[in-house]
PyMOL Python script that loads the backbone (N, CA, C, O; Angstrom):
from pymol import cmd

cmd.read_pdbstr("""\
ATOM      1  N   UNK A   1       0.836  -1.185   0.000  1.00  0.00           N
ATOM      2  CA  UNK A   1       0.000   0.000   0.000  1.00  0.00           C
ATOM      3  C   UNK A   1       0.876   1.242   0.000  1.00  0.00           C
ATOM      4  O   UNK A   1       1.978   1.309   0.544  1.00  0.00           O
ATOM      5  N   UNK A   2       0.400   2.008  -0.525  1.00  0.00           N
ATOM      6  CA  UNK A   2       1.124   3.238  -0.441  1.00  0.00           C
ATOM      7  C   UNK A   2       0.982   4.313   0.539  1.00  0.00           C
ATOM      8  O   UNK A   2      -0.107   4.273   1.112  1.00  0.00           O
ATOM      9  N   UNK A   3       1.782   5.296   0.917  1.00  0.00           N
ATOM     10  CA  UNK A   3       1.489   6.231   2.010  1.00  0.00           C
ATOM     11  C   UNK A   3       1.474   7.227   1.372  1.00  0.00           C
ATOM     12  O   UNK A   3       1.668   7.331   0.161  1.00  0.00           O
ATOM     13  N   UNK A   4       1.115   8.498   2.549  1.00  0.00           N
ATOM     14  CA  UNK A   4       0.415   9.546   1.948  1.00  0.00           C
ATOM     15  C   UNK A   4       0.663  10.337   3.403  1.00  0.00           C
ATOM     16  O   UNK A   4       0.299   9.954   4.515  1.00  0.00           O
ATOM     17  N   UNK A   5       1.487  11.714   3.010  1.00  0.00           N
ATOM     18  CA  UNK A   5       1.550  12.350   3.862  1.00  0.00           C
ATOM     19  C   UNK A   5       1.419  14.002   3.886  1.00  0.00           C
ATOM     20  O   UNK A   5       2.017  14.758   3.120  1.00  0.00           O
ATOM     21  N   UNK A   6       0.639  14.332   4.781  1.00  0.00           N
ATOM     22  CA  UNK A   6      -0.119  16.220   4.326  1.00  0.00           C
ATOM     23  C   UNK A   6       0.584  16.606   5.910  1.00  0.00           C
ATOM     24  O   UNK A   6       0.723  16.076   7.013  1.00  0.00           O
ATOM     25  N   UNK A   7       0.910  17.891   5.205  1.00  0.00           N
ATOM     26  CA  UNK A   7       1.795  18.885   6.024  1.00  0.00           C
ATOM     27  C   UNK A   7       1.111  19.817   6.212  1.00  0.00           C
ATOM     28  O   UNK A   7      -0.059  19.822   5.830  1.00  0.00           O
ATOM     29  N   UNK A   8       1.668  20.845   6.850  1.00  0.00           N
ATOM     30  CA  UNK A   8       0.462  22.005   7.625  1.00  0.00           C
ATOM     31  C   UNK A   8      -0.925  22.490   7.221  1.00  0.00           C
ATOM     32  O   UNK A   8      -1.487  23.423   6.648  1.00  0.00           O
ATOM     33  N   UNK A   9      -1.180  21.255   7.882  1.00  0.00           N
ATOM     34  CA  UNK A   9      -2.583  21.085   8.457  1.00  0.00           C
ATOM     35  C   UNK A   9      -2.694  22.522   9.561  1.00  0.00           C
ATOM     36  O   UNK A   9      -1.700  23.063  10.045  1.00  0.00           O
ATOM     37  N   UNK A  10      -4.088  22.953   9.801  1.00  0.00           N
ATOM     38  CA  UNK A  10      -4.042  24.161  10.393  1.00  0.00           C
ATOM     39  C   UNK A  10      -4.847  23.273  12.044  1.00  0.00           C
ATOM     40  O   UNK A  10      -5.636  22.354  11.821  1.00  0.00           O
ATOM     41  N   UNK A  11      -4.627  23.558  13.156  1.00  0.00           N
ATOM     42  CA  UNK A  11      -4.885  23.569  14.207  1.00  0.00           C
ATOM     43  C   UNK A  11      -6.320  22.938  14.482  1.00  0.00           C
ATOM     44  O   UNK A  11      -6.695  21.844  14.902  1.00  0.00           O
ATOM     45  N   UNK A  12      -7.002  24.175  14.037  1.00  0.00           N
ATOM     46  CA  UNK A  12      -8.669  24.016  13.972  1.00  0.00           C
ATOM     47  C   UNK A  12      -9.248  22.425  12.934  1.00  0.00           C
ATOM     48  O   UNK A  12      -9.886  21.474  13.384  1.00  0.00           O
ATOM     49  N   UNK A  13      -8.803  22.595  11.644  1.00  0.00           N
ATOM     50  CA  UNK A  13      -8.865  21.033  11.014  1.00  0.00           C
ATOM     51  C   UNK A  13      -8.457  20.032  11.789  1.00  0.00           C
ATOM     52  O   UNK A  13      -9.351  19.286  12.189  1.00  0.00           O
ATOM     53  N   UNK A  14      -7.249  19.774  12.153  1.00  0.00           N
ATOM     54  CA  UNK A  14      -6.839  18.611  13.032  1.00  0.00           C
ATOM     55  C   UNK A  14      -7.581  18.456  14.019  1.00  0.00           C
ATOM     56  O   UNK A  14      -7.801  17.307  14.402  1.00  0.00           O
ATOM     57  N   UNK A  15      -8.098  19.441  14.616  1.00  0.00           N
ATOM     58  CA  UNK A  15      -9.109  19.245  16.168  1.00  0.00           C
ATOM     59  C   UNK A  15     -10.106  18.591  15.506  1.00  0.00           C
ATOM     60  O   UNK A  15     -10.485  17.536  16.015  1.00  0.00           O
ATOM     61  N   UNK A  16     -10.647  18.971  14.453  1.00  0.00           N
ATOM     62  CA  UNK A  16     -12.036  18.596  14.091  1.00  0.00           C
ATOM     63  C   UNK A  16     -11.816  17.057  13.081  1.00  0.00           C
ATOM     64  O   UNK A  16     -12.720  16.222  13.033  1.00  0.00           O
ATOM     65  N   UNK A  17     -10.996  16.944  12.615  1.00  0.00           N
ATOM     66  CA  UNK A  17     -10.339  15.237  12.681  1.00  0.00           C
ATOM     67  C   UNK A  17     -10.260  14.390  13.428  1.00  0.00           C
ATOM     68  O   UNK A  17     -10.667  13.232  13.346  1.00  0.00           O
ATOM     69  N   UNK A  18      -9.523  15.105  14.517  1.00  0.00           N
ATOM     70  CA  UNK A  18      -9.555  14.285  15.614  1.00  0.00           C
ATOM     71  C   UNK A  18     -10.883  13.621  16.027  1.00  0.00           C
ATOM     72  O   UNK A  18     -11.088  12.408  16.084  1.00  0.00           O
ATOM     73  N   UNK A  19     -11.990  14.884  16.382  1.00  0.00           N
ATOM     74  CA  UNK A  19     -13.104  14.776  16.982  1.00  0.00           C
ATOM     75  C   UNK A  19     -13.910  13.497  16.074  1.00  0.00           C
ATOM     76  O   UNK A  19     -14.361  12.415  16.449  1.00  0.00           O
ATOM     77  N   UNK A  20     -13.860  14.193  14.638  1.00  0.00           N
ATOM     78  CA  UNK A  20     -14.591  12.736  14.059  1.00  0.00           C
ATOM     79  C   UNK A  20     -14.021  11.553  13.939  1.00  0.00           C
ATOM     80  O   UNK A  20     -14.809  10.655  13.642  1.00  0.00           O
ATOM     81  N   UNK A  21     -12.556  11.153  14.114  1.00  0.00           N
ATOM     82  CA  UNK A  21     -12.015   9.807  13.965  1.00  0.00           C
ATOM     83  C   UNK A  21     -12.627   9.414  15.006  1.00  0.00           C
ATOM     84  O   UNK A  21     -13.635   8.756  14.748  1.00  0.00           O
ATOM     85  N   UNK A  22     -12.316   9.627  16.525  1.00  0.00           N
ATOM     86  CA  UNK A  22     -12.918   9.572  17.795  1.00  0.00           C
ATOM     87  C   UNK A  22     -14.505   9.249  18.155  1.00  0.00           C
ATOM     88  O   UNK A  22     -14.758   8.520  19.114  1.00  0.00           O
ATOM     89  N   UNK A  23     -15.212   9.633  17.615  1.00  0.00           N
ATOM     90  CA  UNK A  23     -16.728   9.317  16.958  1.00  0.00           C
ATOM     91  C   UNK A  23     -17.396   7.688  16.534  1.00  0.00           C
ATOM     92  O   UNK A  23     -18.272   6.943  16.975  1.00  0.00           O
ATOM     93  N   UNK A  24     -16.019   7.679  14.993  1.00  0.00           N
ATOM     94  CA  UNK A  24     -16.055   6.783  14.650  1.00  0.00           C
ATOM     95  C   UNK A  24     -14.879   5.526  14.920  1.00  0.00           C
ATOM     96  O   UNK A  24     -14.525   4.648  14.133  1.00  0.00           O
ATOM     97  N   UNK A  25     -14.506   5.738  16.072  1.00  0.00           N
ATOM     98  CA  UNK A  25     -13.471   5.112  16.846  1.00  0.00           C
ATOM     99  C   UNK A  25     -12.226   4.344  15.522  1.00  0.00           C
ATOM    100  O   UNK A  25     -12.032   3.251  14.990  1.00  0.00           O
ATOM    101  N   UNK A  26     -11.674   5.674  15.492  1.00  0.00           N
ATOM    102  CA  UNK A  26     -10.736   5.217  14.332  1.00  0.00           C
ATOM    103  C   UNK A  26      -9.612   6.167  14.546  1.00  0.00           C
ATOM    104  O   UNK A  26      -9.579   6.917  15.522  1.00  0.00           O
ATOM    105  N   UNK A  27      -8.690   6.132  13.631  1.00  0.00           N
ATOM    106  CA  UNK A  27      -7.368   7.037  14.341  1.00  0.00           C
ATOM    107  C   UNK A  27      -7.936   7.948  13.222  1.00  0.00           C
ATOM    108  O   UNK A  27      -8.907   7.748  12.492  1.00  0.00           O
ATOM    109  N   UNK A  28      -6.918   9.207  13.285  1.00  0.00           N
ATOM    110  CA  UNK A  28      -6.784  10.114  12.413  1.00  0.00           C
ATOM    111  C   UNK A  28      -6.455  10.118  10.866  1.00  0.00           C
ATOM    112  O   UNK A  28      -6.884  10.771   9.914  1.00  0.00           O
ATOM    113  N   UNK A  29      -5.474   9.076  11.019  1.00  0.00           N
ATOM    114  CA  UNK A  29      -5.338   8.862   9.492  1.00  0.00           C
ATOM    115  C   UNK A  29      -6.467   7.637   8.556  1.00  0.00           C
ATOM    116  O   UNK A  29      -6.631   7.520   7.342  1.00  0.00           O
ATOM    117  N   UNK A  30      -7.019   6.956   9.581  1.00  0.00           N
ATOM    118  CA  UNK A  30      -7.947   6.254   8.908  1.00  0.00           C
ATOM    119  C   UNK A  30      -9.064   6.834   8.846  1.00  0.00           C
ATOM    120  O   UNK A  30      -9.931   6.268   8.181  1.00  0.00           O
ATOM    121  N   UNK A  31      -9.333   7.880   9.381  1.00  0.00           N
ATOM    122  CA  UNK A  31     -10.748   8.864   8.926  1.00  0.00           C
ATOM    123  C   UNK A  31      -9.973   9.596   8.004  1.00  0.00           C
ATOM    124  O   UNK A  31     -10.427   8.987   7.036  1.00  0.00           O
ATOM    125  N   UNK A  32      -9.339  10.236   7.592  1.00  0.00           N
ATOM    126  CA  UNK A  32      -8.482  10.847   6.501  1.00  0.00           C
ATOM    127  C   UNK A  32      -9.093  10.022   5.490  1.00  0.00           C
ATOM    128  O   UNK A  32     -10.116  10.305   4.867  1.00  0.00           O
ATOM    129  N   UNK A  33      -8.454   9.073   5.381  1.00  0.00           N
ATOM    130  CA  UNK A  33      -8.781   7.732   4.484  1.00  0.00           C
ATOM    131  C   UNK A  33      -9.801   7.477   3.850  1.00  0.00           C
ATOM    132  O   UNK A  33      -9.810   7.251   2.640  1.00  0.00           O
ATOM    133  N   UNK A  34     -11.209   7.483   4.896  1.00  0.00           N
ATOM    134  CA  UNK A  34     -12.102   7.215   4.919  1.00  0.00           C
ATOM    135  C   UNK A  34     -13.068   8.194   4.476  1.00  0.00           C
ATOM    136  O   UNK A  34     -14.113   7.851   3.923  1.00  0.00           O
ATOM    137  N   UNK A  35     -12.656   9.822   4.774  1.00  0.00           N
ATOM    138  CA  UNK A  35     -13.658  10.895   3.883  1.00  0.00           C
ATOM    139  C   UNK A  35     -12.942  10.892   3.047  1.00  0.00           C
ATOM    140  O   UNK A  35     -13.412  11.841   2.419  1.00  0.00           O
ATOM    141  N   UNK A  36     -12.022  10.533   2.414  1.00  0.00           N
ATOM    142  CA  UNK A  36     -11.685  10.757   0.817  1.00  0.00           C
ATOM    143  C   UNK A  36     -11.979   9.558  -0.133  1.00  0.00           C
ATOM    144  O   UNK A  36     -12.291   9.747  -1.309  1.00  0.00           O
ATOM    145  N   UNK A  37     -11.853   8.153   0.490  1.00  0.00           N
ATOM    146  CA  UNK A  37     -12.737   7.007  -0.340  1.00  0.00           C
ATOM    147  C   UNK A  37     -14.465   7.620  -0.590  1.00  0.00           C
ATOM    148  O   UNK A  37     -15.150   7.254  -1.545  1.00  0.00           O
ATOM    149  N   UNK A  38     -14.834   8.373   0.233  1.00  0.00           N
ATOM    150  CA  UNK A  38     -16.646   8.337   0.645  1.00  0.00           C
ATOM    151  C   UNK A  38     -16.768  10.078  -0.651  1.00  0.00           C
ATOM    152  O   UNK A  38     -17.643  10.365  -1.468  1.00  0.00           O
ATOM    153  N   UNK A  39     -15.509  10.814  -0.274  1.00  0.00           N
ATOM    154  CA  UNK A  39     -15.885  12.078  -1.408  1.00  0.00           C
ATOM    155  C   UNK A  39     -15.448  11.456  -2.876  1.00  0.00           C
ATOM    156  O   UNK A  39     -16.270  11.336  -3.784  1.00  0.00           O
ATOM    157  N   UNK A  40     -14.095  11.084  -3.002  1.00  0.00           N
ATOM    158  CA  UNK A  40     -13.843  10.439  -4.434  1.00  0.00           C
ATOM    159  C   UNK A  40     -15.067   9.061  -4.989  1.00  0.00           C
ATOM    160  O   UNK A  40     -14.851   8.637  -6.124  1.00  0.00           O
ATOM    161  N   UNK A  41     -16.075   8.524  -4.339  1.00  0.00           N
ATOM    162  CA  UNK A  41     -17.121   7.766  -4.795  1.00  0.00           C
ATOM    163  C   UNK A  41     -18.229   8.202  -4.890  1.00  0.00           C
ATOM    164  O   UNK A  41     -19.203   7.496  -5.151  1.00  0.00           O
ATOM    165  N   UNK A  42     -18.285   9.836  -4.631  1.00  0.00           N
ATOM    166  CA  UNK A  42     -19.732  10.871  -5.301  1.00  0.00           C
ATOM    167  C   UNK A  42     -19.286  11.357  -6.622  1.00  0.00           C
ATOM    168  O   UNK A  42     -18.150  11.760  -6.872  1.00  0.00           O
ATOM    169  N   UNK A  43     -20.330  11.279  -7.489  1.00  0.00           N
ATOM    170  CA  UNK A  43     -20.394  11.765  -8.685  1.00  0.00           C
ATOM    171  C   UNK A  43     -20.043  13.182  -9.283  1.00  0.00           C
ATOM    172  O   UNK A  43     -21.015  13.936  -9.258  1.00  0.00           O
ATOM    173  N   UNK A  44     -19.211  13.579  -9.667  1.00  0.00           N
ATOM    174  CA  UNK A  44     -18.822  14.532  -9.782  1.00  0.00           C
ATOM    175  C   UNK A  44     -19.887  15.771  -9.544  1.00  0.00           C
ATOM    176  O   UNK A  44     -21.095  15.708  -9.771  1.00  0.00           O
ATOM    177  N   UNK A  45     -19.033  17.118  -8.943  1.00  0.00           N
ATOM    178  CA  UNK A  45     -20.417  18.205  -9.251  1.00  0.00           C
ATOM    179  C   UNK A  45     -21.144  18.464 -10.304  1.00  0.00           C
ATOM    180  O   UNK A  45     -22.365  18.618 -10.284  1.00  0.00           O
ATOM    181  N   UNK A  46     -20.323  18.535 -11.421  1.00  0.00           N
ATOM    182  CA  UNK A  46     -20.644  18.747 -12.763  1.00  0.00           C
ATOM    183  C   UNK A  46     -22.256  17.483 -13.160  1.00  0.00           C
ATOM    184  O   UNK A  46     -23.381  17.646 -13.633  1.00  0.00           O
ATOM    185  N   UNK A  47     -21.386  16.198 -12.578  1.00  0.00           N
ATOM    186  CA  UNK A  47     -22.856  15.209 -13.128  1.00  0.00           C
ATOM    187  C   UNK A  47     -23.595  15.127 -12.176  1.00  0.00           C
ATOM    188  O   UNK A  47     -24.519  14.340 -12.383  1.00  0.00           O
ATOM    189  N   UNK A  48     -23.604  15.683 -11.024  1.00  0.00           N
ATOM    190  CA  UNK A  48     -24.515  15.808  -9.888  1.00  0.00           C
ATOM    191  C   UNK A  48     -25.645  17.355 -10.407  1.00  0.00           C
ATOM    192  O   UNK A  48     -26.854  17.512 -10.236  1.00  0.00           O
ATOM    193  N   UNK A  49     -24.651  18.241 -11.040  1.00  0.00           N
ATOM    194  CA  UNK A  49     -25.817  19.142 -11.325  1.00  0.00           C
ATOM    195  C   UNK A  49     -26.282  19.001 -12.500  1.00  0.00           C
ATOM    196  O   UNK A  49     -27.230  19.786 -12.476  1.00  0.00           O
ATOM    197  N   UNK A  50     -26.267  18.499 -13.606  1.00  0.00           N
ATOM    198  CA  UNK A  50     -27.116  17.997 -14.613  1.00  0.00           C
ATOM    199  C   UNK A  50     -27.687  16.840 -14.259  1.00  0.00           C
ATOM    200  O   UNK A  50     -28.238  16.329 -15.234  1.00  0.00           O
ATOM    201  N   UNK A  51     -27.817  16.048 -13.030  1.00  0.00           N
ATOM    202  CA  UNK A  51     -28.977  15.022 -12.203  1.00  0.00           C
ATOM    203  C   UNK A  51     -29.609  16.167 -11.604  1.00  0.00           C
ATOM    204  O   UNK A  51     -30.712  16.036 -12.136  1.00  0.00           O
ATOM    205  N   UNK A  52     -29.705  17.056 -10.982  1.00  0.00           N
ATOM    206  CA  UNK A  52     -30.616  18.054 -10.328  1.00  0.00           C
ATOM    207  C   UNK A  52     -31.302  18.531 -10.900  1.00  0.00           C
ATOM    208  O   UNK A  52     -32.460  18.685 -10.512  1.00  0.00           O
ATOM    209  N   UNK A  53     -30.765  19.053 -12.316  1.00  0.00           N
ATOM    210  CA  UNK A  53     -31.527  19.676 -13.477  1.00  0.00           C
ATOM    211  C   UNK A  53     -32.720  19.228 -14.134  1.00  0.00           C
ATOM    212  O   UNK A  53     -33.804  19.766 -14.360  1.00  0.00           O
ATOM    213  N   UNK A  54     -32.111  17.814 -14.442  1.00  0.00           N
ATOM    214  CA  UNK A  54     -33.103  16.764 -14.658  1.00  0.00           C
ATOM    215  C   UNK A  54     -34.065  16.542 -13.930  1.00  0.00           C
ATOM    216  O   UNK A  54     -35.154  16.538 -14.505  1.00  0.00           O
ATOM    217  N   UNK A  55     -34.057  16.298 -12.544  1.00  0.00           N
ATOM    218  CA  UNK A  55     -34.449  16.049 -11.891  1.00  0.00           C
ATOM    219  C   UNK A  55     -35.765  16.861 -11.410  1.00  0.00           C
ATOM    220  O   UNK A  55     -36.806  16.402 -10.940  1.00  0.00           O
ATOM    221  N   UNK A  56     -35.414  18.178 -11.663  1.00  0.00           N
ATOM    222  CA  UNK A  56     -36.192  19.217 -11.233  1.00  0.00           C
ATOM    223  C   UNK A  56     -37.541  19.481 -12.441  1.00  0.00           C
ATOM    224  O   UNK A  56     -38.550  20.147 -12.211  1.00  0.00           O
ATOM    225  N   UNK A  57     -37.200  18.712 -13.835  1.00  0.00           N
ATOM    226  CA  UNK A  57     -38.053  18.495 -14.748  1.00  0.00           C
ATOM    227  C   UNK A  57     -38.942  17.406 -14.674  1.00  0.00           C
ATOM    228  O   UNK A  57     -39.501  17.117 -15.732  1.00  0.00           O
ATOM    229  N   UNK A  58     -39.238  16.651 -13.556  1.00  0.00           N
ATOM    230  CA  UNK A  58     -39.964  15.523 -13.581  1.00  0.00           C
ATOM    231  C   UNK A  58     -40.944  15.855 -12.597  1.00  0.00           C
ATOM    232  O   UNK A  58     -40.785  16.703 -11.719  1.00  0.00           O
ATOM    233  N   UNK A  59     -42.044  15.101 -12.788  1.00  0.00           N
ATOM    234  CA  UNK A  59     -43.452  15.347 -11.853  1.00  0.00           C
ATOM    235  C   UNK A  59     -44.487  15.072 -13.043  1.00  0.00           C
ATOM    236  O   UNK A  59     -44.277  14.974 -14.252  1.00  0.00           O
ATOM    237  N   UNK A  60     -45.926  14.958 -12.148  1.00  0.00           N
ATOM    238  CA  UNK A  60     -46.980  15.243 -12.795  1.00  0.00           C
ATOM    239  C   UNK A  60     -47.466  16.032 -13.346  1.00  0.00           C
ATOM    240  O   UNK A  60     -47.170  17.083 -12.777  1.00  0.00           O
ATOM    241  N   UNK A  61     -48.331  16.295 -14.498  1.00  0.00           N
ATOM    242  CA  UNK A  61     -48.984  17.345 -15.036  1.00  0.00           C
ATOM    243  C   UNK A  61     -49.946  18.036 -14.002  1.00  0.00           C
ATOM    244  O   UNK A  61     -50.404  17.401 -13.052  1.00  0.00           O
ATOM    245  N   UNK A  62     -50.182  19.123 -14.182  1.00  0.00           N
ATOM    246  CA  UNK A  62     -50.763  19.589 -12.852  1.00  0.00           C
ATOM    247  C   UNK A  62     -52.185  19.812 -13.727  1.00  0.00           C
ATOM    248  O   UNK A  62     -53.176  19.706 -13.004  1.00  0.00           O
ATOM    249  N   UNK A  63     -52.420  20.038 -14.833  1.00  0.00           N
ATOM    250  CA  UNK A  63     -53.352  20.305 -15.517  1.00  0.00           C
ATOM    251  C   UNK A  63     -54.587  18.815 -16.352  1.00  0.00           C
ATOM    252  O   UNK A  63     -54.379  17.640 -16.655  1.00  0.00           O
ATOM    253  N   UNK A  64     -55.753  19.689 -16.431  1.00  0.00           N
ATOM    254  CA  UNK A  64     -56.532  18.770 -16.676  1.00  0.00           C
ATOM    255  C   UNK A  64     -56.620  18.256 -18.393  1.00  0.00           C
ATOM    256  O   UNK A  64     -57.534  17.605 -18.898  1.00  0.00           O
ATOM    257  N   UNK A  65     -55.422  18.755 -19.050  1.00  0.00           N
ATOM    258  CA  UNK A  65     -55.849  18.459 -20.573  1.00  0.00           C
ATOM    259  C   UNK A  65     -55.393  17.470 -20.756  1.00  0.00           C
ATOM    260  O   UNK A  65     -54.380  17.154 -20.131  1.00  0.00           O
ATOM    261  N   UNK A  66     -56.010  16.557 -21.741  1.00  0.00           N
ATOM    262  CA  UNK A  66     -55.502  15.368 -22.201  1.00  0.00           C
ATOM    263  C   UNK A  66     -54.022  15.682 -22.652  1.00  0.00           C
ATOM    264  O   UNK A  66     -53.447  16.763 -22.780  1.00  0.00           O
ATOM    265  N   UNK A  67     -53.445  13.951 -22.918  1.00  0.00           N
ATOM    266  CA  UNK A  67     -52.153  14.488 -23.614  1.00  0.00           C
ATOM    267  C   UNK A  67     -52.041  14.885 -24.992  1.00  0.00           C
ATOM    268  O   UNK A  67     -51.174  15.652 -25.412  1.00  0.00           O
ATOM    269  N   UNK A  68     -53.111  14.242 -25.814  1.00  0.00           N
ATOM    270  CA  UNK A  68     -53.408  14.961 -26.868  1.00  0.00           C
ATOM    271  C   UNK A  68     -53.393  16.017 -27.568  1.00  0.00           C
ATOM    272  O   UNK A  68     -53.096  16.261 -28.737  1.00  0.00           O
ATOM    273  N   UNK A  69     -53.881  16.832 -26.389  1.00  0.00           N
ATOM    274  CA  UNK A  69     -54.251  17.891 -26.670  1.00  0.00           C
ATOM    275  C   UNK A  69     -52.938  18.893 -26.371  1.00  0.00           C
ATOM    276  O   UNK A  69     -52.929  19.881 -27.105  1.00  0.00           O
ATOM    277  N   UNK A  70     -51.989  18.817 -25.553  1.00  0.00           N
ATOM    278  CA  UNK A  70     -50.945  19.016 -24.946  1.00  0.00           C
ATOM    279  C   UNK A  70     -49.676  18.899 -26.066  1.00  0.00           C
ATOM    280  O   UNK A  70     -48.834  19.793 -26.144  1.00  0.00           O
ATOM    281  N   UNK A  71     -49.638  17.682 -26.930  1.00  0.00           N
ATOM    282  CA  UNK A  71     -49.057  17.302 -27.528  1.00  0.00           C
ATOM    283  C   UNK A  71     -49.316  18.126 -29.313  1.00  0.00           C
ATOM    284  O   UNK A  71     -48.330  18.295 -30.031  1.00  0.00           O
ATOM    285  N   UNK A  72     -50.531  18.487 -29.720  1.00  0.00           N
ATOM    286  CA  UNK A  72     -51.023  19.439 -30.434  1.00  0.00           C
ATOM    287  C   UNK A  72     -50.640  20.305 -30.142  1.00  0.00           C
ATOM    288  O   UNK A  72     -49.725  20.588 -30.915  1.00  0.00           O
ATOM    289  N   UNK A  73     -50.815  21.345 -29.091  1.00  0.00           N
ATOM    290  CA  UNK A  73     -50.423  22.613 -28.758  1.00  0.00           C
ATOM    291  C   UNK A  73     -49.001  22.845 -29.185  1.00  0.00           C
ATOM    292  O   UNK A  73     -48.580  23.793 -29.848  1.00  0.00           O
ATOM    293  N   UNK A  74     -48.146  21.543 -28.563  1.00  0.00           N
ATOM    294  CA  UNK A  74     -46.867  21.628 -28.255  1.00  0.00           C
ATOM    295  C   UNK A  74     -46.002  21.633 -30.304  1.00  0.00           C
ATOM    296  O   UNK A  74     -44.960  22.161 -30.693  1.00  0.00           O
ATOM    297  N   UNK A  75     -46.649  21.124 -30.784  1.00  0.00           N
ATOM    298  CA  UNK A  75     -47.068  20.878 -32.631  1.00  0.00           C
ATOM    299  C   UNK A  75     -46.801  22.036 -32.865  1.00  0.00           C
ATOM    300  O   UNK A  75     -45.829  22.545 -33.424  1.00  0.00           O
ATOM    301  N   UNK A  76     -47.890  22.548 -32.326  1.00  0.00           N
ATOM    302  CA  UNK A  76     -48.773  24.080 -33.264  1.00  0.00           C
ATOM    303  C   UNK A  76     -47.444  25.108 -33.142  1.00  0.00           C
ATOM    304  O   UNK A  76     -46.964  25.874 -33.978  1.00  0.00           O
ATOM    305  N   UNK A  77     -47.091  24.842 -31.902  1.00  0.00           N
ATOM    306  CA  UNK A  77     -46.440  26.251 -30.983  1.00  0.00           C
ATOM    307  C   UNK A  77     -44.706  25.857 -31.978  1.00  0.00           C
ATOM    308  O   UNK A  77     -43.796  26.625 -31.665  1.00  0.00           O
ATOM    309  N   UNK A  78     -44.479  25.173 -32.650  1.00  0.00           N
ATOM    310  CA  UNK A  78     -42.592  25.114 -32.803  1.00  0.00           C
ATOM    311  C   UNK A  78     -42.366  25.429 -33.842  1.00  0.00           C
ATOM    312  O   UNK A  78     -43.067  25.527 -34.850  1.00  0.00           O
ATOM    313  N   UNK A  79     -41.323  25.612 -33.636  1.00  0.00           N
ATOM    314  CA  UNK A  79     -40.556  26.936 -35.590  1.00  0.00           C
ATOM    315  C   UNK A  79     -40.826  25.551 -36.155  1.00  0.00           C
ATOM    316  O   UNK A  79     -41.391  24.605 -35.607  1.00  0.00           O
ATOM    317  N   UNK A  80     -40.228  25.651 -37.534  1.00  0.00           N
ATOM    318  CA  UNK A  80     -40.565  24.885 -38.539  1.00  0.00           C
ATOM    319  C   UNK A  80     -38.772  24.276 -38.655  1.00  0.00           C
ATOM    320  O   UNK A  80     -38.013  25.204 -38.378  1.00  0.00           O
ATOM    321  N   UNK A  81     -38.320  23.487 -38.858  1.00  0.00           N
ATOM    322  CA  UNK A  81     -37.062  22.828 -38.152  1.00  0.00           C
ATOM    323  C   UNK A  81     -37.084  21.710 -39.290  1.00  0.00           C
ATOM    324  O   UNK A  81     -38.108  21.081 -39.552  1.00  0.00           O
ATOM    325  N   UNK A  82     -35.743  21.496 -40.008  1.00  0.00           N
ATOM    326  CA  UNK A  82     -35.971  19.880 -40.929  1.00  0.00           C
ATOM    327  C   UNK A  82     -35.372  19.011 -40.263  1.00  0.00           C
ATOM    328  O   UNK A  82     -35.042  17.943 -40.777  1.00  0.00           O
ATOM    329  N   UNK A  83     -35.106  19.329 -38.917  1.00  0.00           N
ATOM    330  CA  UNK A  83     -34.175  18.483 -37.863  1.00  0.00           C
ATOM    331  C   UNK A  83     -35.076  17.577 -37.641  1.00  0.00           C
ATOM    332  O   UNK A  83     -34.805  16.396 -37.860  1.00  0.00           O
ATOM    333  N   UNK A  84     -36.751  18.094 -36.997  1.00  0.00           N
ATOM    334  CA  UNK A  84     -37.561  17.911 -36.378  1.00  0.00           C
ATOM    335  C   UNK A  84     -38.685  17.081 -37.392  1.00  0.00           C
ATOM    336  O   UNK A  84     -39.151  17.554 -38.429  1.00  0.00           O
ATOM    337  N   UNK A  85     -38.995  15.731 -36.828  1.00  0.00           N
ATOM    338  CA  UNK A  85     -39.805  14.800 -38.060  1.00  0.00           C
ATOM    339  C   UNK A  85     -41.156  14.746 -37.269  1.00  0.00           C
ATOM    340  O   UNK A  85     -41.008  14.845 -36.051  1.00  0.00           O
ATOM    341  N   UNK A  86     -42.403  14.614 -37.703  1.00  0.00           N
ATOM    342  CA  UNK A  86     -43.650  14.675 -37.387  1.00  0.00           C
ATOM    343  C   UNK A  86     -43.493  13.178 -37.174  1.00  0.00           C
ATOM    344  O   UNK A  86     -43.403  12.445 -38.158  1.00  0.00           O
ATOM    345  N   UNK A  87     -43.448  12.604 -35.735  1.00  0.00           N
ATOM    346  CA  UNK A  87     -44.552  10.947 -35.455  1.00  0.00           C
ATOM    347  C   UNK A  87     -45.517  11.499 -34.573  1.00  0.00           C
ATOM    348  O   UNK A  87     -45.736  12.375 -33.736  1.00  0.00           O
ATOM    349  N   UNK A  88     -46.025  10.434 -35.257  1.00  0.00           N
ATOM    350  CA  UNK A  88     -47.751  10.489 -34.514  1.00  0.00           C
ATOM    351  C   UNK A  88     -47.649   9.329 -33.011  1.00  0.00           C
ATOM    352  O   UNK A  88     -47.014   8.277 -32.937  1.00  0.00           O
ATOM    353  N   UNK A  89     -48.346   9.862 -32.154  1.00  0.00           N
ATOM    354  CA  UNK A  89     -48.755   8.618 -31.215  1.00  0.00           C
ATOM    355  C   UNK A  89     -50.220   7.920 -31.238  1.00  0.00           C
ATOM    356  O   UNK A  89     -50.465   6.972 -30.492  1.00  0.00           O
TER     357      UNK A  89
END
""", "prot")
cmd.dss("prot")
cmd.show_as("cartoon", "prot")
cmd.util.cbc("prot")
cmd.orient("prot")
């Protein structure tokens, strides 16, 4: 295994290392260890905020129109595009 060693550390951090290794009845360097396995295995910010984004686009229709009708509107209402192909549902 390899080692790994960080130098001035400021006072206030180390106290508060301490406090959580101590918590989780572990030394200092194995909570070190242990919030950087637990931060390096979250998804980056970048793909964490295009999951939020997304995320924030989902739910129910709050309205009473069919989808039909929703789906017409949505027709009627768009520039004219040769990107864009007419299917029917």
């Amino acid at each position: 295994m390899a080692n790994l060693q960080v130098k001035s550390i400021d006072d206030e951090l180390y106290k508060s290392l301490g406090k959580r290794a101590a918590m989780e009845n572990r030394s200092i360097s194995q909570e070190v260890v242990s919030i950087l396995k637990a931060y390096l295995s979250m998804p980056s910010n970048k793909t964490r905020l295009v999951n939020d984004q997304f995320l924030e686009l989902c739910g129910t229709w709050e309205g009473e129109e069919p989808a039909g009708e929703i789906i017409k509107e949505l027709r009627n209402n768009r520039v004219n595009n040769s990107n864009h192909r007419n299917i029917d549902f």
